[in-house]
ChimeraX commands (.cxc) that place a marker at each C-alpha (Angstrom):
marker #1 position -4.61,-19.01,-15.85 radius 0.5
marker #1 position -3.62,-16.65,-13.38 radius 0.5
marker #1 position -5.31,-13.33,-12.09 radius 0.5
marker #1 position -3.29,-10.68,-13.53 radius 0.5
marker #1 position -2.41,-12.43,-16.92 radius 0.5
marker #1 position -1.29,-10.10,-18.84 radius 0.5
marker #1 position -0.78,-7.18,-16.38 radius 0.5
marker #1 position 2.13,-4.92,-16.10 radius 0.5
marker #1 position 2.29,-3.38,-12.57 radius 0.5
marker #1 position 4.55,-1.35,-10.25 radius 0.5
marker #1 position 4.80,-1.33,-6.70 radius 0.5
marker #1 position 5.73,0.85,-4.45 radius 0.5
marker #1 position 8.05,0.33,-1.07 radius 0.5
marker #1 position 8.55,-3.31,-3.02 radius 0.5
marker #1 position 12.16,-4.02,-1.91 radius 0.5
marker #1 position 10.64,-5.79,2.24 radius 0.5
marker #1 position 7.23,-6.10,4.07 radius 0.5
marker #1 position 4.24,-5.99,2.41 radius 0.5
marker #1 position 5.02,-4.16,-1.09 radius 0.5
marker #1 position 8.02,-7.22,-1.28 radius 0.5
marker #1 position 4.90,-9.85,-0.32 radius 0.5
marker #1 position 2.40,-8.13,-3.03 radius 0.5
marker #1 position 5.44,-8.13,-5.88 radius 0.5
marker #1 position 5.63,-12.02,-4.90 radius 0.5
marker #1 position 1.93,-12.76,-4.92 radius 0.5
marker #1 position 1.27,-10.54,-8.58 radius 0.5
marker #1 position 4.46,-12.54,-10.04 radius 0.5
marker #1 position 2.12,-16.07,-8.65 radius 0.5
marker #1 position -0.82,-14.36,-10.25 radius 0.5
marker #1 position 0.66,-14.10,-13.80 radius 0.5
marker #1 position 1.56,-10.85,-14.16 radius 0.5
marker #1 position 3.41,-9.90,-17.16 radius 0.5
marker #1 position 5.35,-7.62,-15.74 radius 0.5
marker #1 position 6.48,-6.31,-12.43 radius 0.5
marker #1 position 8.17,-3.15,-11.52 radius 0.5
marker #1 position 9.44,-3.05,-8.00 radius 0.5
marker #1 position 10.26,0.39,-6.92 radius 0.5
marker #1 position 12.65,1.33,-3.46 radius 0.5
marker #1 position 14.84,3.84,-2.39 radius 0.5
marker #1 position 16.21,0.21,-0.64 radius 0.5
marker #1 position 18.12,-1.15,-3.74 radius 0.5
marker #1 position 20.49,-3.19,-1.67 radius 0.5
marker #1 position 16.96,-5.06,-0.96 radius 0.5
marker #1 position 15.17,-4.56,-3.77 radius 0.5
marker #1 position 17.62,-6.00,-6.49 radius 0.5
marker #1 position 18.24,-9.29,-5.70 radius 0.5
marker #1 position 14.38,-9.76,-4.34 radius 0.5
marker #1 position 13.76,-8.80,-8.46 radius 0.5
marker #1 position 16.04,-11.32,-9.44 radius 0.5
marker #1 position 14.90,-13.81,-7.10 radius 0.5
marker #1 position 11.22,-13.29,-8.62 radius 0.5
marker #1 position 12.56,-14.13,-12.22 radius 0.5
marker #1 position 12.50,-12.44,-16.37 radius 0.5
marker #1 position 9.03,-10.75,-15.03 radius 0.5
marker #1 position 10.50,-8.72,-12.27 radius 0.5
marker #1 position 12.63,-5.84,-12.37 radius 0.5
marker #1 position 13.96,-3.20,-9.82 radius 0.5
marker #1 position 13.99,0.35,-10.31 radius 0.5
marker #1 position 15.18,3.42,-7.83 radius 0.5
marker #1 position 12.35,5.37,-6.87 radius 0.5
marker #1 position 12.08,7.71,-4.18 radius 0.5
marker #1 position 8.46,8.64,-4.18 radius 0.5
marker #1 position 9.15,12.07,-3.08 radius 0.5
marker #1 position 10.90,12.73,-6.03 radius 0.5
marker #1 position 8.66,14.18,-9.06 radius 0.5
marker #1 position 11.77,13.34,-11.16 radius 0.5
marker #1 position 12.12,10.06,-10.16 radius 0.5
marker #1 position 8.64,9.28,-11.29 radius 0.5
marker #1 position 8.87,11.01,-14.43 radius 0.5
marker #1 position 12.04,8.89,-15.31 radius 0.5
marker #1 position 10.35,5.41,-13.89 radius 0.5
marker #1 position 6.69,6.60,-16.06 radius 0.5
marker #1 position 8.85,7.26,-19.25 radius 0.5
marker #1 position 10.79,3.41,-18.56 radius 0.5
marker #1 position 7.26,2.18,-18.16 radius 0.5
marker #1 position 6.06,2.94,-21.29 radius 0.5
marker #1 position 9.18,2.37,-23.33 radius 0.5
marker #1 position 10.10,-0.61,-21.77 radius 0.5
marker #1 position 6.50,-2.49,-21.05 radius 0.5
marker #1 position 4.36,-0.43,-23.40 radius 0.5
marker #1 position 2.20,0.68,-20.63 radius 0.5
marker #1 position 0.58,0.10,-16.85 radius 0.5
marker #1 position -2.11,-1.43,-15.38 radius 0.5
marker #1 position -1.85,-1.55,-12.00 radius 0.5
marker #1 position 0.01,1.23,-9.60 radius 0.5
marker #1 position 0.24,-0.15,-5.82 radius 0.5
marker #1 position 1.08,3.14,-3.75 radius 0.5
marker #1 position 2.19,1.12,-0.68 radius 0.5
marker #1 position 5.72,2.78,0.58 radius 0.5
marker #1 position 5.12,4.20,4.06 radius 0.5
marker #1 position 6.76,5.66,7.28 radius 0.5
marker #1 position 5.84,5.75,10.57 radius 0.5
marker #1 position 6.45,7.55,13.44 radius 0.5
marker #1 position 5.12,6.32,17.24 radius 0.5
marker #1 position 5.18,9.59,19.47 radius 0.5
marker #1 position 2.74,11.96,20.91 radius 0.5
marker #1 position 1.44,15.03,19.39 radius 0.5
marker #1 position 3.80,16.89,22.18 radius 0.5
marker #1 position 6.84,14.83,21.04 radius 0.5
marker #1 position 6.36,15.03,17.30 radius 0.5
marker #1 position 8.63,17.48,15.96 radius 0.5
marker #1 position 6.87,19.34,12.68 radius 0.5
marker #1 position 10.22,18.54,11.13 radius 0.5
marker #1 position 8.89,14.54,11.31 radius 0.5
marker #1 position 5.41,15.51,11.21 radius 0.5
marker #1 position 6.07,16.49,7.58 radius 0.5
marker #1 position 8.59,13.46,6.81 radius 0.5
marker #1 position 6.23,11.40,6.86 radius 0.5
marker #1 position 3.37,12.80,5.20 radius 0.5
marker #1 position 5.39,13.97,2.51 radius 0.5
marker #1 position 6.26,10.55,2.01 radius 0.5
marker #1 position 2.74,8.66,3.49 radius 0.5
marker #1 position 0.71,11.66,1.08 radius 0.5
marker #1 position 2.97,13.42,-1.30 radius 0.5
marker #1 position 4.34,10.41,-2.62 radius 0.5
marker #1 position 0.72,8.68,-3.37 radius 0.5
marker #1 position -0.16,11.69,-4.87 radius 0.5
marker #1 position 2.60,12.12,-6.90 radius 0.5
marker #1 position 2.50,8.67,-8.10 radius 0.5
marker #1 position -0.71,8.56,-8.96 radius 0.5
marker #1 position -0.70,11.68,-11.15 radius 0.5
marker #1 position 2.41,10.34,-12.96 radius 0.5
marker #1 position 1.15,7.35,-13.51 radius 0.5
marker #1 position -2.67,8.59,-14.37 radius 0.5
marker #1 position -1.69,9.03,-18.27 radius 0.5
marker #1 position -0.26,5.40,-18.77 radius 0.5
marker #1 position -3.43,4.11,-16.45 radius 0.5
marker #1 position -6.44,5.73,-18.75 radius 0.5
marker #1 position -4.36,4.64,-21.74 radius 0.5
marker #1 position -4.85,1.24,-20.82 radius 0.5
marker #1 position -8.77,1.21,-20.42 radius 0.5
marker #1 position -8.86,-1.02,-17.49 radius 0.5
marker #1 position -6.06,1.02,-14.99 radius 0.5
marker #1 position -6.66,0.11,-10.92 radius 0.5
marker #1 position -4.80,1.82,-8.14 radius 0.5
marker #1 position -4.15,0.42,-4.99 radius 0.5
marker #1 position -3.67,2.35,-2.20 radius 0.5
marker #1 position -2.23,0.80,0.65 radius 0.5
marker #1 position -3.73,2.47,4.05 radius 0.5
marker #1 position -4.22,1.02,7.28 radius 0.5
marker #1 position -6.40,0.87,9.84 radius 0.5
marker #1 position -5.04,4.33,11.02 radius 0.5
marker #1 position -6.79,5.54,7.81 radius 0.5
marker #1 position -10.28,4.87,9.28 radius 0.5
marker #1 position -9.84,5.49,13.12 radius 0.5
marker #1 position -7.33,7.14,15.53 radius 0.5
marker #1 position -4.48,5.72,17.37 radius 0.5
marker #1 position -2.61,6.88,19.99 radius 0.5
marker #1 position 1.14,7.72,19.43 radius 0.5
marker #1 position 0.36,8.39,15.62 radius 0.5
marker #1 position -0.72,11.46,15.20 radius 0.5
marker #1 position 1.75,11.70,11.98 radius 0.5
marker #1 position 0.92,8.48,10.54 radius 0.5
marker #1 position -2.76,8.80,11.01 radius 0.5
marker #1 position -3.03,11.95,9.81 radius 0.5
marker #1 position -1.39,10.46,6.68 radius 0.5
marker #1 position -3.42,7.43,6.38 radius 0.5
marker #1 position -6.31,9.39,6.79 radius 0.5
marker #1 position -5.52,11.59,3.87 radius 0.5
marker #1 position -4.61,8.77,1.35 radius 0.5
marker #1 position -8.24,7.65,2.60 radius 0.5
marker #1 position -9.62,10.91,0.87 radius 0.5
marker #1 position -7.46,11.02,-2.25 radius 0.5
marker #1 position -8.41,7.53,-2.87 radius 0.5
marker #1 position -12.20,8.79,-2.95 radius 0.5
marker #1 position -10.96,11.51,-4.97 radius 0.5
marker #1 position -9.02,9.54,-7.57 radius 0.5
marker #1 position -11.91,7.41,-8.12 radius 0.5
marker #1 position -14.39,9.78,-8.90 radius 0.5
marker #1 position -12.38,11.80,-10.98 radius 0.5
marker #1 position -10.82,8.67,-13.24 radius 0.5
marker #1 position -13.60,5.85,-13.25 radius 0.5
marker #1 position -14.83,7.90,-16.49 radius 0.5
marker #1 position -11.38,6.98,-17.95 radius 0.5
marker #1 position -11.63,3.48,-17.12 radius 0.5
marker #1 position -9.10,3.47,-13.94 radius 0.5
marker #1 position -10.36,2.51,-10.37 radius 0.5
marker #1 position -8.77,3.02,-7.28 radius 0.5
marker #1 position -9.13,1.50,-4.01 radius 0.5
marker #1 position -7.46,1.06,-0.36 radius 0.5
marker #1 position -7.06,-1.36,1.56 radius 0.5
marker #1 position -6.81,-0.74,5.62 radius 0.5
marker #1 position -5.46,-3.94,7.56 radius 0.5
marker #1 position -4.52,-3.59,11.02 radius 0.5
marker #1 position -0.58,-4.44,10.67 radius 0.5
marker #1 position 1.55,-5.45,7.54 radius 0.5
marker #1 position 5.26,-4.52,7.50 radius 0.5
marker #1 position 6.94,-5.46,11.03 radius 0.5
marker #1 position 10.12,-3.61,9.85 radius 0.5
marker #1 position 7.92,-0.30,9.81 radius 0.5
marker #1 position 7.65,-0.26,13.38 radius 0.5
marker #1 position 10.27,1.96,15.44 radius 0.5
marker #1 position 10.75,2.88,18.88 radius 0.5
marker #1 position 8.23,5.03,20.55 radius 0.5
marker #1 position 9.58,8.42,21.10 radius 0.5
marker #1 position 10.39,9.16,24.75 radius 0.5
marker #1 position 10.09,5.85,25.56 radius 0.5
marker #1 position 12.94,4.02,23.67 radius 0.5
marker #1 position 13.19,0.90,25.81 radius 0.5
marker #1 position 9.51,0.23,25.89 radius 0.5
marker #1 position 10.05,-3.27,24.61 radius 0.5
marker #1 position 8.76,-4.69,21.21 radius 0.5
marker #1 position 5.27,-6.29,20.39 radius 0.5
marker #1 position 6.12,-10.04,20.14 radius 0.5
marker #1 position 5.29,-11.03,16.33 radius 0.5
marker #1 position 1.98,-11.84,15.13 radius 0.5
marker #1 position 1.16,-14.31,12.26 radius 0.5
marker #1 position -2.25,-13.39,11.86 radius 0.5
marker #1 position -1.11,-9.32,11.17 radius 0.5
marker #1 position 1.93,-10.58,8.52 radius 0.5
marker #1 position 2.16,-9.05,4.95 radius 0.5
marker #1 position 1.03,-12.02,3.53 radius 0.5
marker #1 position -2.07,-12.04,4.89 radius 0.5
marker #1 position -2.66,-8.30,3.26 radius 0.5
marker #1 position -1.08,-9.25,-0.32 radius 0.5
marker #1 position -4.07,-10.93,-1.46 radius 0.5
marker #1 position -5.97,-7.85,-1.12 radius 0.5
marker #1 position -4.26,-5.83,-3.34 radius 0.5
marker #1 position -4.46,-9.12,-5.70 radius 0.5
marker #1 position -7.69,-8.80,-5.88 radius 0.5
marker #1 position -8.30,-4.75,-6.67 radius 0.5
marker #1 position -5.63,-5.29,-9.22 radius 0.5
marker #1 position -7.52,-8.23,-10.86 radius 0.5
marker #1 position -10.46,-7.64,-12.96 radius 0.5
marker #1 position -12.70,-9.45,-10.37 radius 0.5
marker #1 position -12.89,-5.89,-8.71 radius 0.5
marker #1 position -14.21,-4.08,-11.78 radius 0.5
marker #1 position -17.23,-2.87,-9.98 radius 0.5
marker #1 position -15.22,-1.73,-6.86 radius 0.5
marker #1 position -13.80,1.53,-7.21 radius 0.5
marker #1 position -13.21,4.08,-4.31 radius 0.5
marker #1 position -13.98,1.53,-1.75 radius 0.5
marker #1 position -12.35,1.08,1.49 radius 0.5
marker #1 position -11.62,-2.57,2.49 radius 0.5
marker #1 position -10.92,-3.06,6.14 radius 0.5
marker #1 position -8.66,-6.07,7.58 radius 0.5
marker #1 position -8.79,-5.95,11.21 radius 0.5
marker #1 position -10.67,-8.97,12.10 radius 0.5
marker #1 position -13.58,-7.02,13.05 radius 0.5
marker #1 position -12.15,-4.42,15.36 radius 0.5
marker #1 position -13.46,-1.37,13.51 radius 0.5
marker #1 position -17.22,-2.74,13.56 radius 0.5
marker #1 position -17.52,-2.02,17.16 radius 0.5
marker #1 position -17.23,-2.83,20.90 radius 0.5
marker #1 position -16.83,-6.87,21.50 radius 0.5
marker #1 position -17.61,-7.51,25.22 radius 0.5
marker #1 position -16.31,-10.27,26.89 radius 0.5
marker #1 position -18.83,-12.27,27.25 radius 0.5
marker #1 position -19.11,-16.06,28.47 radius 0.5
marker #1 position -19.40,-18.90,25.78 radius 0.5
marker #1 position -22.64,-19.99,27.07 radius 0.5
marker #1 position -24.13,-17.02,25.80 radius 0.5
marker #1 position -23.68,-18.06,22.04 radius 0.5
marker #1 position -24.95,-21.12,22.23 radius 0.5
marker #1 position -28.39,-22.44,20.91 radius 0.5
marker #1 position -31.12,-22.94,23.89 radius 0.5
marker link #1:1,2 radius 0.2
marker link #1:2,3 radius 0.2
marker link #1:3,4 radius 0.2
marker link #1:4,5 radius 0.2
marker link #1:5,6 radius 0.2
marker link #1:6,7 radius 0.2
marker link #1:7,8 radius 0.2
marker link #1:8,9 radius 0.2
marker link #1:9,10 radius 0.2
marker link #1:10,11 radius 0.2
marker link #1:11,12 radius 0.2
marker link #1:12,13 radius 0.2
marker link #1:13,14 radius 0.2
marker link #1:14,15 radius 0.2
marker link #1:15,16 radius 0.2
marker link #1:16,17 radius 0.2
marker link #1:17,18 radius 0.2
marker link #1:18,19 radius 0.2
marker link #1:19,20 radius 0.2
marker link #1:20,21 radius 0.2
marker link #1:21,22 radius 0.2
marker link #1:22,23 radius 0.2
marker link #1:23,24 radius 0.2
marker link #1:24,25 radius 0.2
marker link #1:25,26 radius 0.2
marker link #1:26,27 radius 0.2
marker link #1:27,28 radius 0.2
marker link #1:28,29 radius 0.2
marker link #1:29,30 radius 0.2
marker link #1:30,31 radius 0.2
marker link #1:31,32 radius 0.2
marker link #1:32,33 radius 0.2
marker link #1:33,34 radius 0.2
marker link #1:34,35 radius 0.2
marker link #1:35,36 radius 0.2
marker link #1:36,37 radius 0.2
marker link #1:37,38 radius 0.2
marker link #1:38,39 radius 0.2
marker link #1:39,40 radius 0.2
marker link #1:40,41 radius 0.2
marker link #1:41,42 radius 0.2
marker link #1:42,43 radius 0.2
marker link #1:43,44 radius 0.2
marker link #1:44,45 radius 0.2
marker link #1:45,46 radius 0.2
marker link #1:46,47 radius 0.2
marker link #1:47,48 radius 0.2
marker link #1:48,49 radius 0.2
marker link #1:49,50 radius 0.2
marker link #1:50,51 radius 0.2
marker link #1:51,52 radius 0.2
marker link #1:52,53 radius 0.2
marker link #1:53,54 radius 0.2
marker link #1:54,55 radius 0.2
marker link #1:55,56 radius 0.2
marker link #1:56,57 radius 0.2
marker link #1:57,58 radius 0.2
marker link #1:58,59 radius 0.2
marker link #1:59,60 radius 0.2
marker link #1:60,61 radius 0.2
marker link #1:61,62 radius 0.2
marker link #1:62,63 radius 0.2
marker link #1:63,64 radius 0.2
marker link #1:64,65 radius 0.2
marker link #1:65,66 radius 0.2
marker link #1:66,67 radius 0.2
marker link #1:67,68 radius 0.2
marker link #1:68,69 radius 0.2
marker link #1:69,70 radius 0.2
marker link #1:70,71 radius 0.2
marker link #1:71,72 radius 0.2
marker link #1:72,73 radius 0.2
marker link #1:73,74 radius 0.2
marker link #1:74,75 radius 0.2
marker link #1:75,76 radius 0.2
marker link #1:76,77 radius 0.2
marker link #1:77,78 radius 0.2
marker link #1:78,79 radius 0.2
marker link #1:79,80 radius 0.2
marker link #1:80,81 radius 0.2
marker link #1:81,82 radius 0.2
marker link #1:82,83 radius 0.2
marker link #1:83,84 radius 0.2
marker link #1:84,85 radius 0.2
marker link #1:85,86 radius 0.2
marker link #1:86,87 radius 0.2
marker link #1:87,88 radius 0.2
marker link #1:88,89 radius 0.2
marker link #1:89,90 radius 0.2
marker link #1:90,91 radius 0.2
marker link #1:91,92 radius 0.2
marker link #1:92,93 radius 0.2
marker link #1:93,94 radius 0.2
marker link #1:94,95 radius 0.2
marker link #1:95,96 radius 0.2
marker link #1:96,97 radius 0.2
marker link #1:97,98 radius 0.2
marker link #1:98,99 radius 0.2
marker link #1:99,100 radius 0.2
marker link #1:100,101 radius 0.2
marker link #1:101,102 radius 0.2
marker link #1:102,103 radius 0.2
marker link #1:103,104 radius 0.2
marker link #1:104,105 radius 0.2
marker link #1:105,106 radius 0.2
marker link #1:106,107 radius 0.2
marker link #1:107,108 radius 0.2
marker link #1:108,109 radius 0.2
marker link #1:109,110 radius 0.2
marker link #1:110,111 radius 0.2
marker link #1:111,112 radius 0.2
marker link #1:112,113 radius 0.2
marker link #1:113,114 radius 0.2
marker link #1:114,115 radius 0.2
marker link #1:115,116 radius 0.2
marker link #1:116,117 radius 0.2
marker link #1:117,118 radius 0.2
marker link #1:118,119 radius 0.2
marker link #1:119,120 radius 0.2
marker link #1:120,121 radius 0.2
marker link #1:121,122 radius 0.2
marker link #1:122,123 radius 0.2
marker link #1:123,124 radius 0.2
marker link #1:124,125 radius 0.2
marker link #1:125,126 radius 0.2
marker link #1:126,127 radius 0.2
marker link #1:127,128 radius 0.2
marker link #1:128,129 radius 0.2
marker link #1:129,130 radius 0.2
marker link #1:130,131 radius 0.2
marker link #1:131,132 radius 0.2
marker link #1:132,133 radius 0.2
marker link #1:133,134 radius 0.2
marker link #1:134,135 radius 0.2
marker link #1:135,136 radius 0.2
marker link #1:136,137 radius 0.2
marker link #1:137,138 radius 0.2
marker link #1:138,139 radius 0.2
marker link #1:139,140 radius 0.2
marker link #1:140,141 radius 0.2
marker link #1:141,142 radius 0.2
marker link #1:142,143 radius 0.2
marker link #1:143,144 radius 0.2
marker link #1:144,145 radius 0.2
marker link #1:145,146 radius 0.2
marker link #1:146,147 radius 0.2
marker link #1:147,148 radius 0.2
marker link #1:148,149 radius 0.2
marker link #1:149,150 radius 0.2
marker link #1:150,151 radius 0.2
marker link #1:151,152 radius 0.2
marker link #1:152,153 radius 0.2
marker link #1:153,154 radius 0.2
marker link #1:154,155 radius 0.2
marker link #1:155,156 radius 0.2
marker link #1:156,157 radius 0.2
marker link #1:157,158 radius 0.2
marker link #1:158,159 radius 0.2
marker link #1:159,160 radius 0.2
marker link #1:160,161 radius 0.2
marker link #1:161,162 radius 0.2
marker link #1:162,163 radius 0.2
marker link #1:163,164 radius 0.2
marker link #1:164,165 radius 0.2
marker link #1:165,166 radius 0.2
marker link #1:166,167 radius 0.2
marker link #1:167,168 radius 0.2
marker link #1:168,169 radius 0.2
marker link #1:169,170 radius 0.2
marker link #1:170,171 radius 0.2
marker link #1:171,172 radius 0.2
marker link #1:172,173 radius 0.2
marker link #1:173,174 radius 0.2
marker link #1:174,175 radius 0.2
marker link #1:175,176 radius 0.2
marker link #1:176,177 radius 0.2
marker link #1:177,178 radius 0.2
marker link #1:178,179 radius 0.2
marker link #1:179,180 radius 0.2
marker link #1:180,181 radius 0.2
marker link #1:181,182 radius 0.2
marker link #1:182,183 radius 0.2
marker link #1:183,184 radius 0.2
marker link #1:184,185 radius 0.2
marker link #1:185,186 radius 0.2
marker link #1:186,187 radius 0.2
marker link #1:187,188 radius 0.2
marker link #1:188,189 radius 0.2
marker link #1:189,190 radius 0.2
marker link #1:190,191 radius 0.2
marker link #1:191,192 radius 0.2
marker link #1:192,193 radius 0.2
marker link #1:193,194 radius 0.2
marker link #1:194,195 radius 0.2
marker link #1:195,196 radius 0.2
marker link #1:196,197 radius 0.2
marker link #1:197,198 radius 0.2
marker link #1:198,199 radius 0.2
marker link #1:199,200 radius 0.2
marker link #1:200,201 radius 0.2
marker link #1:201,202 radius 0.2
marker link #1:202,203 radius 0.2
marker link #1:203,204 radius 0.2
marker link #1:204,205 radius 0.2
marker link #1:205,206 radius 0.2
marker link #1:206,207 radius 0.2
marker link #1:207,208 radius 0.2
marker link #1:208,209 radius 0.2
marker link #1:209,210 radius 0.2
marker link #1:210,211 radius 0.2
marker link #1:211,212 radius 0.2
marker link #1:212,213 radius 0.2
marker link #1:213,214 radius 0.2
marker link #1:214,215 radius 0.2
marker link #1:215,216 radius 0.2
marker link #1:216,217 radius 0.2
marker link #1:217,218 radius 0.2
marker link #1:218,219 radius 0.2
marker link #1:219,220 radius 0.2
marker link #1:220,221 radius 0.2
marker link #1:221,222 radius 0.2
marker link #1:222,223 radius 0.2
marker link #1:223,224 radius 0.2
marker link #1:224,225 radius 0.2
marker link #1:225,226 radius 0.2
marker link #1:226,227 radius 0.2
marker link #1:227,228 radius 0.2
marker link #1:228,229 radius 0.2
marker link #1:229,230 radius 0.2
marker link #1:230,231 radius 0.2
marker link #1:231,232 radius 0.2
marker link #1:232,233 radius 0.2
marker link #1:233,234 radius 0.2
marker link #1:234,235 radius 0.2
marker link #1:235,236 radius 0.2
marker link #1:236,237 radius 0.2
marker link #1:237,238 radius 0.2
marker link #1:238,239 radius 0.2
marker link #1:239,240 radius 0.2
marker link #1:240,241 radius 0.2
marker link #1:241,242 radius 0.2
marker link #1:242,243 radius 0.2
marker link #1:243,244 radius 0.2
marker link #1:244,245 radius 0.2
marker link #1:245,246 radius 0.2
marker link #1:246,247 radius 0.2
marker link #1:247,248 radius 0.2
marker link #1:248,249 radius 0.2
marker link #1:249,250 radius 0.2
marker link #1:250,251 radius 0.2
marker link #1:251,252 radius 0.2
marker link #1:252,253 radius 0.2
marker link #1:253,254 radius 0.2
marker link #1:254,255 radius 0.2
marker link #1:255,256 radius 0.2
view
């Protein structure tokens, strides 16, 4: 028996990074169906056919009201339904406030907030229908605290923060929850050079910040395990966010 048995979801940014590491882990779970969505279809199609009958690949840019209206109207004609939306496609930007251009600025909350927020009202109709719905919002740390250089993304993150509280309030009545998750890295791919400082070189890879170790999170406010969660906020950086650690000797710690 697996998790989602039975679940038809779609997800969001699916084609690479996390949303490609969540569409692998809700396939492992026993999903009935999932619907990867990209504007990356040179990525996204064979990942779907890699992932087997379950999977398949559709166009989406999340922008696009007409995009969802055409993947919502597939949904229901071609898997009867949804149970689980995964708004996880994201941008980033890494510049000051003094280097963003507004022309960025707005590319990437229109795709970081516009895009959740499209999605989730397209998809809110199929959701109630099926009496158990759950939204997963991936944020990120940025969605609880500031960051320097991203003043763009965190202003984002911090507004998919609020329409997560939003969403659930409004739907739990109806049956659909909706949650976020924050973790302090997923995607490497999402992260471009900083502006004005081009050659600043790259943070060295870190396998305790991959996707994978953020997949299982959305796993688990998809499954019905996280029936009684439902605008909650579920932070993943190893216990950065709970305050100031001091470096303190070892000897300290240890029983008299």
């Amino acid at each position: 028996m697996g998790r989602l048995d039975g679940k038809v979801a779609l997800v969001t940014g699916a084609a690479r990074g996390t949303g490609a590491e969540i569409a692998r882990a809700f396939v492992a779970e026993g999903a009935a169906r999932v619907v990867l969505a990209d504007v990356r279809d040179d990525l996204g199609v064979p990942l779907a056919d890699s992932l087997g009958p379950v999977a398949r690949y559709v166009h989406l840019d999340v922008t696009s009201e007409a995009d969802w209206d055409a993947a919502t109207a597939e949904l229901a004609a071609g898997e009867g339904g949804l149970d689980v939306l995964v708004n996880n496609a994201a941008v980033l930007l890494l510049a000051t406030i003094d280097r963003t251009e507004p022309a960025e600025f707005e590319r990437i909350l229109r795709v970081n907030v516009l895009g959740v927020f499209l999605g989730t009202r397209a998809c809110l109709p199929l959701l109630r229908a099926s009496g158990n719905g759950s939204i997963v919002n991936l944020g990120s740390i940025d969605s609880v605290f500031g960051t320097t250089l991203t003043a763009a993304y965190t202003a984002s993150k911090f507004a998919m923060r609020g329409l997560t509280k939003v969403t659930a309030i409004e739907n739990g009545r109806f049956g659909v929850r909706c949650n976020i998750v924050c973790p302090e890295a997923g995607n490497p791919e999402m992260h471009t050079p900083i502006v004005g400082a081009e050659d600043w070189p790259a943070l060295p890879p870190d396998p305790e910040r991959g996707p994978d170790r953020v997949a299982p999170a959305a796993v688990f406010f998809a499954s019905d395990e996280s029936r009684l969660c439902n605008g909650t906020e579920l932070v993943m950086d190893r216990g950065h966010h709970a305050g100031q650690a001091l470096d303190l000797p070892d000897f300290l710690f240890e029983r008299p």
